[in-house]
Residue frames as a rotation matrix with the C-alpha (Angstrom) as fourth column:
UNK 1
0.644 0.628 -0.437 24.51
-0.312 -0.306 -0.899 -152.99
-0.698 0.716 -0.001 -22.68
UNK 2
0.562 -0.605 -0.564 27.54
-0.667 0.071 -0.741 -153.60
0.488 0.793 -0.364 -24.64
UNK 3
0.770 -0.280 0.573 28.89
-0.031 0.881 0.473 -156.97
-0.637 -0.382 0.669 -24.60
UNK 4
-0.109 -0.990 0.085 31.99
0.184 0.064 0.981 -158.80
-0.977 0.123 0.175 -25.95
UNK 5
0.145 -0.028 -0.989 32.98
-0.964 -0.230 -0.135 -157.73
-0.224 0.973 -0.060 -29.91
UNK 6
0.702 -0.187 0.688 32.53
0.170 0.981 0.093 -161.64
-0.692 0.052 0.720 -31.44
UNK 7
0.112 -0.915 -0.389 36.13
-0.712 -0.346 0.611 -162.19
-0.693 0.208 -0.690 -32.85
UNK 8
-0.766 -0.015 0.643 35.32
0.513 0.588 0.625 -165.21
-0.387 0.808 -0.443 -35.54
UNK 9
0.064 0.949 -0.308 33.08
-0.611 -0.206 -0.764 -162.91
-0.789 0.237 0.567 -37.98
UNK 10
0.572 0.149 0.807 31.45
0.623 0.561 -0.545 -164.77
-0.533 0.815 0.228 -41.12
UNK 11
-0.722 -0.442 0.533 32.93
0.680 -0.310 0.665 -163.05
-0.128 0.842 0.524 -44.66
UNK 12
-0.801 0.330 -0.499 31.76
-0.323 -0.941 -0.105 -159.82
-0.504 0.077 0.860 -45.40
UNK 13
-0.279 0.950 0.140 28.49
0.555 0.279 -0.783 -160.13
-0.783 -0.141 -0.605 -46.43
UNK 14
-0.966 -0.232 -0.114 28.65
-0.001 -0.440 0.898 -158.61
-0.259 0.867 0.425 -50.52
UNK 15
-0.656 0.549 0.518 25.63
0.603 -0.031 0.797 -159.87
0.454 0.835 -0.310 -51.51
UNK 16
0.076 0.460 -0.884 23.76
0.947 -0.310 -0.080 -156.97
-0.311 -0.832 -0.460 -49.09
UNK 17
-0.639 -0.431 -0.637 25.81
0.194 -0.892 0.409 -154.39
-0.744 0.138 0.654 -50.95
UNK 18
-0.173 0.124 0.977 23.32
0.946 0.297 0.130 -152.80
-0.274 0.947 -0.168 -53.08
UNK 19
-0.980 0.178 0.084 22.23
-0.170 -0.980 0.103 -148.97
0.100 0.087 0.991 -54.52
UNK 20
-0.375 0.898 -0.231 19.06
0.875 0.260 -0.409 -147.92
-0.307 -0.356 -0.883 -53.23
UNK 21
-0.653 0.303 0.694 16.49
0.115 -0.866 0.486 -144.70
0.749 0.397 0.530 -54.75
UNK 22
-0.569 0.619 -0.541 14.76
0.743 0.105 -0.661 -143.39
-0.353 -0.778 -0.520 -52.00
UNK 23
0.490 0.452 0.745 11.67
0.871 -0.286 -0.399 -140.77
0.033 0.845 -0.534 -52.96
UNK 24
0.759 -0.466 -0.453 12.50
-0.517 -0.856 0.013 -137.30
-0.394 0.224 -0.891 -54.61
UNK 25
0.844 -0.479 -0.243 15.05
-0.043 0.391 -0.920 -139.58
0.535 0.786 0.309 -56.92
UNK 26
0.149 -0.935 0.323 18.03
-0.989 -0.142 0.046 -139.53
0.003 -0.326 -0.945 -54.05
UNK 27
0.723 -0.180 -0.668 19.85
-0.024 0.958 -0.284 -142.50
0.691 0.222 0.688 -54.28
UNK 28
0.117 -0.794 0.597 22.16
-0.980 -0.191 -0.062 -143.92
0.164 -0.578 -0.800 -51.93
UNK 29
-0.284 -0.862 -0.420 24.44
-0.689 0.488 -0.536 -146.96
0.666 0.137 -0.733 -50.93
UNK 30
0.641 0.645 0.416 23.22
-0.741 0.381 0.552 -149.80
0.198 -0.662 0.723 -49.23
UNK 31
0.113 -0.656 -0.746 26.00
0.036 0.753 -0.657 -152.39
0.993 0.047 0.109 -47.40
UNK 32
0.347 -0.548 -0.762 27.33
0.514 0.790 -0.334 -154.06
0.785 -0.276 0.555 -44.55
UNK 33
0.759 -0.475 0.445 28.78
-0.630 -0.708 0.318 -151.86
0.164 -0.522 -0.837 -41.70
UNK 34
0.630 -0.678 -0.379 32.55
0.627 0.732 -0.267 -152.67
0.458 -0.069 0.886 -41.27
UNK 35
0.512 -0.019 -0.859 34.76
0.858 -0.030 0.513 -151.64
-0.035 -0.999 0.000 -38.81
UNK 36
-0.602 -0.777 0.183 36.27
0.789 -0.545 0.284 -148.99
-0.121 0.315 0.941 -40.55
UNK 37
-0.066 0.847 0.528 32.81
0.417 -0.457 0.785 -147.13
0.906 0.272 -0.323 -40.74
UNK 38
0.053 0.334 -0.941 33.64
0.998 -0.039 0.043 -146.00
-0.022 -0.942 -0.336 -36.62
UNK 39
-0.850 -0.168 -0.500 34.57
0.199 -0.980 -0.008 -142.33
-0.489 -0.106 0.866 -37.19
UNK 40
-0.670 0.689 0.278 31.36
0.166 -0.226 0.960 -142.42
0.724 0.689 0.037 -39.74
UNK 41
-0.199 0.533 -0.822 29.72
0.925 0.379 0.022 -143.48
0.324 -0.756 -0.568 -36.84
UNK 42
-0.285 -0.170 -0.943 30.81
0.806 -0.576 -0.139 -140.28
-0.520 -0.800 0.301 -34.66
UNK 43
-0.969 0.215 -0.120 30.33
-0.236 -0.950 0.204 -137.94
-0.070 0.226 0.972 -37.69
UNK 44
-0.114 0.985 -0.131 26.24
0.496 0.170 0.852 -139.62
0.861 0.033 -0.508 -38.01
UNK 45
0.185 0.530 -0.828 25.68
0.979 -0.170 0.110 -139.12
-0.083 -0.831 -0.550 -34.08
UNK 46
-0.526 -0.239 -0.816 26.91
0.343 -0.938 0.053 -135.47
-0.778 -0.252 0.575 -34.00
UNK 47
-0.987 0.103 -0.127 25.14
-0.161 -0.745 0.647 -134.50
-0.028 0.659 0.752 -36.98
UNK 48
-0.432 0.755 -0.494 21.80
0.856 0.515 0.039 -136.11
0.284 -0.406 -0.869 -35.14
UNK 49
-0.275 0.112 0.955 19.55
-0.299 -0.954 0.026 -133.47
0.914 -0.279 0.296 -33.81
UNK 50
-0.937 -0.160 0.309 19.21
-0.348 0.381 -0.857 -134.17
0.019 -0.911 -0.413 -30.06
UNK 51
-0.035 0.687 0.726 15.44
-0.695 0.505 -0.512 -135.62
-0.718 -0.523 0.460 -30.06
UNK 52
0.527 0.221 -0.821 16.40
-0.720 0.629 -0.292 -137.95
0.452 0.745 0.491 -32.79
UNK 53
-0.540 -0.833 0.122 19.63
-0.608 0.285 -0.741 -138.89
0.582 -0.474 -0.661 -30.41
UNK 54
-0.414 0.703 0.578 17.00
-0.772 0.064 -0.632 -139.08
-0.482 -0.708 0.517 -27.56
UNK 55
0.398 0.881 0.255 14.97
-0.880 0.446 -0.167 -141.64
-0.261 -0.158 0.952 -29.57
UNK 56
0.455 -0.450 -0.768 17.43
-0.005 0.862 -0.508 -144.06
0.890 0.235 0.390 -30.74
UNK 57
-0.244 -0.684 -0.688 19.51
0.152 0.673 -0.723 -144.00
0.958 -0.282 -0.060 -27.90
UNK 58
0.194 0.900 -0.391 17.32
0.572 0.220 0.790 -142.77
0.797 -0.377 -0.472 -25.20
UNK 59
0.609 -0.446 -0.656 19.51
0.525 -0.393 0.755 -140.50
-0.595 -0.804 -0.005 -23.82
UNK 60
0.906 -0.190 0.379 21.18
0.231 -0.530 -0.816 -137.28
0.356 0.826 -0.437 -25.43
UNK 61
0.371 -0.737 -0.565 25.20
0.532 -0.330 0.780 -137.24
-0.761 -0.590 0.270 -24.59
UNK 62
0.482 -0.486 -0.730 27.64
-0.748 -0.661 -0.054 -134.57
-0.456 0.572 -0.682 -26.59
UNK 63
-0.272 -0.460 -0.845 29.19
-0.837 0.547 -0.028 -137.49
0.475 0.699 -0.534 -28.03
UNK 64
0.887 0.432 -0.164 28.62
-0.284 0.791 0.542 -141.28
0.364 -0.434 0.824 -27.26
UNK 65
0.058 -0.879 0.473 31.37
-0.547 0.368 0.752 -143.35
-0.835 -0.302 -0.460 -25.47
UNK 66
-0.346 -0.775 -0.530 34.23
-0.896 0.106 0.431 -144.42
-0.278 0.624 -0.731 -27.54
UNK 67
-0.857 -0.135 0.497 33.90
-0.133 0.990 0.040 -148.29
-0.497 -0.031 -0.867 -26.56
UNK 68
0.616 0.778 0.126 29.58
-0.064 0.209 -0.976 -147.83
-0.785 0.593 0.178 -28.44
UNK 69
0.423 -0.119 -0.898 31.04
-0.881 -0.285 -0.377 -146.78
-0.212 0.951 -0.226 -31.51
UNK 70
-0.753 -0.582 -0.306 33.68
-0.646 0.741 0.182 -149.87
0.121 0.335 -0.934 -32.01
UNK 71
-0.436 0.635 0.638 30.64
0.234 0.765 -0.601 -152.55
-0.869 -0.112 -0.482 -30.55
UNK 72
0.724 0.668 -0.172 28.18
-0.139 -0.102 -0.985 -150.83
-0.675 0.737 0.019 -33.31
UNK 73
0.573 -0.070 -0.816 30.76
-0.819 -0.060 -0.570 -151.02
-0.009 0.996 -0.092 -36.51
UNK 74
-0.467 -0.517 -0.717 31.99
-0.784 0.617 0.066 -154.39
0.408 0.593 -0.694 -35.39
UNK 75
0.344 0.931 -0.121 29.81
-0.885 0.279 -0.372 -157.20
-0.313 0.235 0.920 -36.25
UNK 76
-0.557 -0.378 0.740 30.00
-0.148 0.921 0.360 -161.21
-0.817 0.091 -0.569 -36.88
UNK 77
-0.471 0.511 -0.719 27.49
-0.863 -0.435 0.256 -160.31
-0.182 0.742 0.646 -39.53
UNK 78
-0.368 0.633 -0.681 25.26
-0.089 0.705 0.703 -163.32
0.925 0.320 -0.203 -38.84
UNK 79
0.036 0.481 -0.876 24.17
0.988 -0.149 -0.041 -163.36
-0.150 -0.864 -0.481 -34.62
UNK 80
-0.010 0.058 -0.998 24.86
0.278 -0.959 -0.059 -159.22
-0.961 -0.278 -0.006 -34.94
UNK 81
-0.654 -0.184 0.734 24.68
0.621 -0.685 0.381 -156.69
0.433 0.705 0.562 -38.24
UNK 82
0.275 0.279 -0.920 24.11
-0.099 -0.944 -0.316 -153.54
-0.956 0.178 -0.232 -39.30
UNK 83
-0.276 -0.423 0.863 23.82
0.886 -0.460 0.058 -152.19
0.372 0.781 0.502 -42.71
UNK 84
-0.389 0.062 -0.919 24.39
-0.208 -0.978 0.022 -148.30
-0.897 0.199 0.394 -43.11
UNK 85
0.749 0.518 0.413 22.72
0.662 -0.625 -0.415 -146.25
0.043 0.584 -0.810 -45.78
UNK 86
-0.044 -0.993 0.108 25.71
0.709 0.045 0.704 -144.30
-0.704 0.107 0.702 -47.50
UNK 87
0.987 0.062 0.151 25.90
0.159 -0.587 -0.794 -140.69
0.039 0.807 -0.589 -49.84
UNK 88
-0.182 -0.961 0.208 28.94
0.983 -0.173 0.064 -139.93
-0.025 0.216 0.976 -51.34
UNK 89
0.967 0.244 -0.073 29.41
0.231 -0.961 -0.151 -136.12
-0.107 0.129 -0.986 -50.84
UNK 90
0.586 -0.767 0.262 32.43
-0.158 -0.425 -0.891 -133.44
0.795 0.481 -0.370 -51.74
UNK 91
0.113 -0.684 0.721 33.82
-0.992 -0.124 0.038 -134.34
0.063 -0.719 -0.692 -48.06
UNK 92
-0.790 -0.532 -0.306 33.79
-0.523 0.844 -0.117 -137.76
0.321 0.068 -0.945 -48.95
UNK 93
-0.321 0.660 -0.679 31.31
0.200 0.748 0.633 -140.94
0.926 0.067 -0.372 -47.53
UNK 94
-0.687 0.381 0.620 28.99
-0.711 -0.530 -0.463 -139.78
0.152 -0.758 0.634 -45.17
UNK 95
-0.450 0.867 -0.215 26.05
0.891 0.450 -0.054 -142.61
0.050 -0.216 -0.975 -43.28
UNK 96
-0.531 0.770 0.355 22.69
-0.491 -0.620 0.611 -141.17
0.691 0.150 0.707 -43.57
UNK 97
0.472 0.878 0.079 21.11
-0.845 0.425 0.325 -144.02
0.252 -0.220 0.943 -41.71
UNK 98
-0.961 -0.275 -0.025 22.12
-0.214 0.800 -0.560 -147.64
0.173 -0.533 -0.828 -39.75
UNK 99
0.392 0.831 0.396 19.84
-0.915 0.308 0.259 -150.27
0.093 -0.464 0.881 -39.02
UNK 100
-0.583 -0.697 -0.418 21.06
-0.446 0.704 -0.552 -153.30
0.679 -0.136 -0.722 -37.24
UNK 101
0.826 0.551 0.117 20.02
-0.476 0.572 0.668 -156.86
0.301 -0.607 0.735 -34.98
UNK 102
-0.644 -0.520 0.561 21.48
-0.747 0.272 -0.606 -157.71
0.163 -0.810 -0.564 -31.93
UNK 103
-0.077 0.740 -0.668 20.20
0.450 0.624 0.639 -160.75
0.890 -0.251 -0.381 -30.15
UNK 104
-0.104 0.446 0.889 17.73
-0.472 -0.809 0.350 -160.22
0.875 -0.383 0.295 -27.78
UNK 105
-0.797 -0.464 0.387 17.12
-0.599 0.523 -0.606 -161.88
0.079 -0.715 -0.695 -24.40
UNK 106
0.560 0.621 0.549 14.54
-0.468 0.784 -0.408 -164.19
-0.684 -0.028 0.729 -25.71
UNK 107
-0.330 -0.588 0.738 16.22
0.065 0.766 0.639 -167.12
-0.942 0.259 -0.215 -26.70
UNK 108
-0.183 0.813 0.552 15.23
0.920 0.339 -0.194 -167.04
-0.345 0.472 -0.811 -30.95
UNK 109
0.753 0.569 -0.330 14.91
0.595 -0.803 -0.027 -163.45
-0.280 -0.176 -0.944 -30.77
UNK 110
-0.438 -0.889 -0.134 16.61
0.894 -0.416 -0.167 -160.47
0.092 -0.193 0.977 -32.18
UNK 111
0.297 0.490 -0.820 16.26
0.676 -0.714 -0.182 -157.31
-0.674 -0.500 -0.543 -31.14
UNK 112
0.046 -0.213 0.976 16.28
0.965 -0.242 -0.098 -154.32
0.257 0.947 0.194 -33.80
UNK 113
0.317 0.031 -0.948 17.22
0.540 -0.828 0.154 -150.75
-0.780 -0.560 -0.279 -33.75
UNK 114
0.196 -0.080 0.977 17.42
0.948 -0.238 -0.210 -147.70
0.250 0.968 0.029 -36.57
UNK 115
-0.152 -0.514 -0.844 18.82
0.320 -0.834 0.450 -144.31
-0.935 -0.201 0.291 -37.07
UNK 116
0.199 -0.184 0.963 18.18
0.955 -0.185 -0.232 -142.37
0.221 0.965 0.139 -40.08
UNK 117
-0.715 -0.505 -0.484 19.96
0.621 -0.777 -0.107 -138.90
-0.321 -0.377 0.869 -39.75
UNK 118
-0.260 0.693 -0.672 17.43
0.254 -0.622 -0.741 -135.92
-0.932 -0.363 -0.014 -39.67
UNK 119
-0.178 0.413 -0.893 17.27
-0.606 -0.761 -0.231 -134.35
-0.776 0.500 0.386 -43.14
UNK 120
-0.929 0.096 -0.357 16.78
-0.156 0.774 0.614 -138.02
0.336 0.626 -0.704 -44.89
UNK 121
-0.597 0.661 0.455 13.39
0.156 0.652 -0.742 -138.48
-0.787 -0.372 -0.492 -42.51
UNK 122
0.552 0.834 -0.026 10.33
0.043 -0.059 -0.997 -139.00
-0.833 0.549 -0.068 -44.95
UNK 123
0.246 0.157 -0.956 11.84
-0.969 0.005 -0.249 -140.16
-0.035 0.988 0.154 -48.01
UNK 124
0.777 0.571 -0.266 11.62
-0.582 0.812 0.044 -144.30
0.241 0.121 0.963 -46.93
UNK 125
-0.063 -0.891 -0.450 15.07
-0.546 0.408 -0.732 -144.85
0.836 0.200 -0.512 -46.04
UNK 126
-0.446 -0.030 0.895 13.50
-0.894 0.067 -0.443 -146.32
-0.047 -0.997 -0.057 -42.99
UNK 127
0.605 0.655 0.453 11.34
-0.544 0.755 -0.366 -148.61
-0.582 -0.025 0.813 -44.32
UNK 128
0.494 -0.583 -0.645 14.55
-0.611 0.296 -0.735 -149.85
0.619 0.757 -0.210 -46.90
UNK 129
-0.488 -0.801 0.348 16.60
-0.763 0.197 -0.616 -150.33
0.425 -0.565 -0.707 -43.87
UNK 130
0.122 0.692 0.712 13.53
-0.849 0.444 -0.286 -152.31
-0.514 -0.569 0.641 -41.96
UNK 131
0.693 0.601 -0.399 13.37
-0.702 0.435 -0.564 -154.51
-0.166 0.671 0.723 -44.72
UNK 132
0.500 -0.612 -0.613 16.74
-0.404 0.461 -0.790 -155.33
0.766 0.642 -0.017 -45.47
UNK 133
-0.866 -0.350 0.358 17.96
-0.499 0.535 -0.682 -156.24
0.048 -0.769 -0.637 -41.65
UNK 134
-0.149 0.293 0.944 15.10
-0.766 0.570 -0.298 -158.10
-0.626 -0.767 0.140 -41.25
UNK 135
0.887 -0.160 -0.434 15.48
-0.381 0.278 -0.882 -159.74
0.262 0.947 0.186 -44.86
UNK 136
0.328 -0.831 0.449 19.23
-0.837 -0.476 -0.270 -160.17
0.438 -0.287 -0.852 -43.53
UNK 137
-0.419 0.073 0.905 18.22
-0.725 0.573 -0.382 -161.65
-0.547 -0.816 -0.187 -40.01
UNK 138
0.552 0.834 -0.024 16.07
-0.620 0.391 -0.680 -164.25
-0.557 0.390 0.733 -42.14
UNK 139
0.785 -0.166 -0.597 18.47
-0.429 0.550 -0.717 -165.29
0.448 0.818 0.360 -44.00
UNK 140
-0.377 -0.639 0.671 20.37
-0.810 -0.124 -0.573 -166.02
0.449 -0.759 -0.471 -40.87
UNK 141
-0.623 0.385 -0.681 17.67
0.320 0.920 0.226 -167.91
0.714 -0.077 -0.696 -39.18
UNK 142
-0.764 0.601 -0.237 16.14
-0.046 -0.417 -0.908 -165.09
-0.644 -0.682 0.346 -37.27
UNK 143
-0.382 0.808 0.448 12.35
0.241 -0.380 0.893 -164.69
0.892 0.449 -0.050 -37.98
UNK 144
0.500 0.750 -0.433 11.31
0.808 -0.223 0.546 -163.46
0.313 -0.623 -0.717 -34.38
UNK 145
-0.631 -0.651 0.422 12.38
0.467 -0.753 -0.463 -159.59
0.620 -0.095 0.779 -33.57
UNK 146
0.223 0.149 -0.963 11.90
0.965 -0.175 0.196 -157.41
-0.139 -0.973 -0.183 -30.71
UNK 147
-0.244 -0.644 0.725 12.19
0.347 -0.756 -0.555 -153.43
0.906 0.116 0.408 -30.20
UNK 148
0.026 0.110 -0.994 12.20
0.954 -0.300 -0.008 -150.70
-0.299 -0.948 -0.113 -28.06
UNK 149
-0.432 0.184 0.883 10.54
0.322 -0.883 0.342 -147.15
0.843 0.432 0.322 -29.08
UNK 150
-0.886 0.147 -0.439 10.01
0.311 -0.515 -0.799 -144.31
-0.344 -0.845 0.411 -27.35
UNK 151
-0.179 0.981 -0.072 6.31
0.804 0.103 -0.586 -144.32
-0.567 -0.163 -0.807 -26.69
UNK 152
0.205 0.173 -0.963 6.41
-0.078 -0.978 -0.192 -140.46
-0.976 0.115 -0.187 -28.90
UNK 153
-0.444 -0.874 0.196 8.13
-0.136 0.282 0.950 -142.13
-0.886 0.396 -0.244 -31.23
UNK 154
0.047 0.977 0.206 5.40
-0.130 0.211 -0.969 -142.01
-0.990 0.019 0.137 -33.86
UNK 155
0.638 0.137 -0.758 7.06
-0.758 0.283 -0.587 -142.80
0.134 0.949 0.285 -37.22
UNK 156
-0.750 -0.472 -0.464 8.81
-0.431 0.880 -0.200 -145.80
0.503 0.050 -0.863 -36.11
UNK 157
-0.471 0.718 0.513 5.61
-0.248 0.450 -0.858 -147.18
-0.847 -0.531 -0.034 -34.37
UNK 158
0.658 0.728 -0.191 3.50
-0.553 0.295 -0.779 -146.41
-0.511 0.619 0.597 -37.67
UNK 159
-0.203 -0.576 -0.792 7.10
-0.895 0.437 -0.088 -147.98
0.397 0.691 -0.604 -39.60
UNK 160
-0.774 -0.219 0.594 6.77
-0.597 0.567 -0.568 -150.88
-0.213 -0.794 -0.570 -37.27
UNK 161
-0.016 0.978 0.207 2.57
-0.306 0.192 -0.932 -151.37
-0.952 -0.078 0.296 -37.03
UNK 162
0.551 0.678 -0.488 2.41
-0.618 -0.062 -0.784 -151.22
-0.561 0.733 0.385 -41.07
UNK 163
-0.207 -0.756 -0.621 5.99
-0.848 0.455 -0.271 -153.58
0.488 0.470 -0.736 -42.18
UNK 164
-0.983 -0.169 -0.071 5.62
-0.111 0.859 -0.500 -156.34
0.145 -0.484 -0.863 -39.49
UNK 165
0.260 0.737 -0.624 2.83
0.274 0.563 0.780 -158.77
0.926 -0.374 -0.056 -38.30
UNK 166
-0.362 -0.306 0.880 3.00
-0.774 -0.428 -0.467 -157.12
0.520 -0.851 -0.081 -34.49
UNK 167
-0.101 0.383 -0.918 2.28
0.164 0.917 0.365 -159.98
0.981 -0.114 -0.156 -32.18
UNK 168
0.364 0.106 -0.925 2.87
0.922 -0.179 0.342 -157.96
-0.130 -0.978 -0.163 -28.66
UNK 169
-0.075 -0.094 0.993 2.68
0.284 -0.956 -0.069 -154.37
0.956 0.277 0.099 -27.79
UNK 170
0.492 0.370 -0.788 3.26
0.819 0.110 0.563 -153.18
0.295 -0.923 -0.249 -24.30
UNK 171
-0.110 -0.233 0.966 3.90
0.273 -0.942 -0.196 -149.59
0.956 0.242 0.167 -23.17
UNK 172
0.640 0.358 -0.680 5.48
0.764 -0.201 0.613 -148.61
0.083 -0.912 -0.402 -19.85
UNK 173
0.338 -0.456 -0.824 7.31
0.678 -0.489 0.548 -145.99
-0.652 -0.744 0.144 -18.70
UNK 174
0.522 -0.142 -0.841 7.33
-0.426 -0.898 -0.113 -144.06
-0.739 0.417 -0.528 -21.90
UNK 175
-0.728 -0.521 -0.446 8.91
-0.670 0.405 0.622 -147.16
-0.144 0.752 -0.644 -24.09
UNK 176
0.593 0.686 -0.421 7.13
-0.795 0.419 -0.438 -149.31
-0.124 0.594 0.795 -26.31
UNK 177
-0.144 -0.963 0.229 7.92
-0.796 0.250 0.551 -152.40
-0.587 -0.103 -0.803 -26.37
UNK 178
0.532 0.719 -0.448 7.24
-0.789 0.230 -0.569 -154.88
-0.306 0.656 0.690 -29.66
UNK 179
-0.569 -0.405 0.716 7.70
0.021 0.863 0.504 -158.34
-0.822 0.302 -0.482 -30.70
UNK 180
0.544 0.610 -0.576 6.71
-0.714 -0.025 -0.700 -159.08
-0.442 0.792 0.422 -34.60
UNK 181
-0.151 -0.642 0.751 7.86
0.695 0.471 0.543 -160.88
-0.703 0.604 0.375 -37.42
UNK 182
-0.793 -0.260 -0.551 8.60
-0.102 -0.835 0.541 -159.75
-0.601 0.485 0.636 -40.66
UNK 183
0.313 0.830 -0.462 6.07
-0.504 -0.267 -0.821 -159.04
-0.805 0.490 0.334 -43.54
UNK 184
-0.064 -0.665 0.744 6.96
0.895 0.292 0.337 -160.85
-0.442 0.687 0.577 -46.73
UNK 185
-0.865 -0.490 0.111 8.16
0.361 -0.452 0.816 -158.51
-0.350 0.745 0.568 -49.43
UNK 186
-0.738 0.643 0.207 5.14
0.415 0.189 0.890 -159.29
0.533 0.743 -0.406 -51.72
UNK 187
0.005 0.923 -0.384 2.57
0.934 0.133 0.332 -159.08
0.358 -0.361 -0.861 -48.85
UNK 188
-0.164 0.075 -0.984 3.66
0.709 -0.685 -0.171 -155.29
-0.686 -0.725 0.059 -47.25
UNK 189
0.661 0.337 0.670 1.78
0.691 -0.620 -0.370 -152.09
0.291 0.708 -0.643 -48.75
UNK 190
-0.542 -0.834 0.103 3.81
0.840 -0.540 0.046 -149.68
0.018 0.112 0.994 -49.66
């Protein structure tokens, strides 16, 4: 699952950095994940409730291994990113949320995956994040993406079904598995 950390990345990626208003007027930090963002990491997963754990990573451990964290917050930010979703609070910068493309094992293909930490679900920071990694990957040269949802998983399916043009949908063993492209901007209802 975790492969090598690519050691030529591109230049941080600024123009990604941007504030975002998600509804109910919160507002939070859209940018880049950079390797300094691994302990953020560890406080996000621990502050996961275990069937949110369960659907992003498909498996619920008391903490992930060390070596995930460093692969997820370091990035060549053009074959791999992640941006995080960012609140400043009185203990300092907390992630609310990560969405990020890996390539996938179709040649052409990346493969996508999201987190949004429990007490942010239902106010769109999912569909922000959708947008902007695959907005991102696009401006990369991806335009063909790939996931994997648990089959229960029923607001990232409907996030999925209603942002992207689904082109393949196949459900075994309790995972969904989807190829799409992206929606323009203009063309997805909101």
């Amino acid at each position: 699952m975790m492969g090598e950390v690519m050691q030529d990345a591109a230049p941080y990626p600024r123009e990604l950095v941007r504030t975002i208003v998600l509804k109910e007027g919160f507002s939070a930090r859209l940018r880049p994940i950079r390797p300094d963002d691994e302990p953020r990491l560890v406080d996000l997963y621990e502050r996961l409730s275990r069937h949110t754990a369960y659907q992003r990573f498909f498996t619920v451990l008391r903490r992930l291994p060390a070596d995930w964290y460093h692969f997820f917050a370091n990035v060549d930010y053009v074959r791999r990113l992640a941006l995080v979703a960012e609140r400043e609070t009185v203990a300092g910068v907390q992630l609310i949320g990560v969405g990020r493309y890996e390539p996938a094992e179709e040649a052409d293909t990346a493969e996508v995956a999201f987190v949004v930490e429990d007490g942010w679900h239902g106010l769109g920071l999912g569909g922000i994040l959708l947008d902007a990694v695959l907005g991102a990957a696009e401006a990369r040269g991806v335009h063909r993406f790939s996931a994997a949802v648990q089959a229960d998983n029923h607001r990232m399916l409907r996030l999925l079904s209603t942002r992207t043009r689904v082109e393949d949908r196949k459900t075994e063993e309790g995972v969904t598995g989807l190829r799409f492209r992206r929606v323009p901007a203009d063309a997805t209802p909101r």
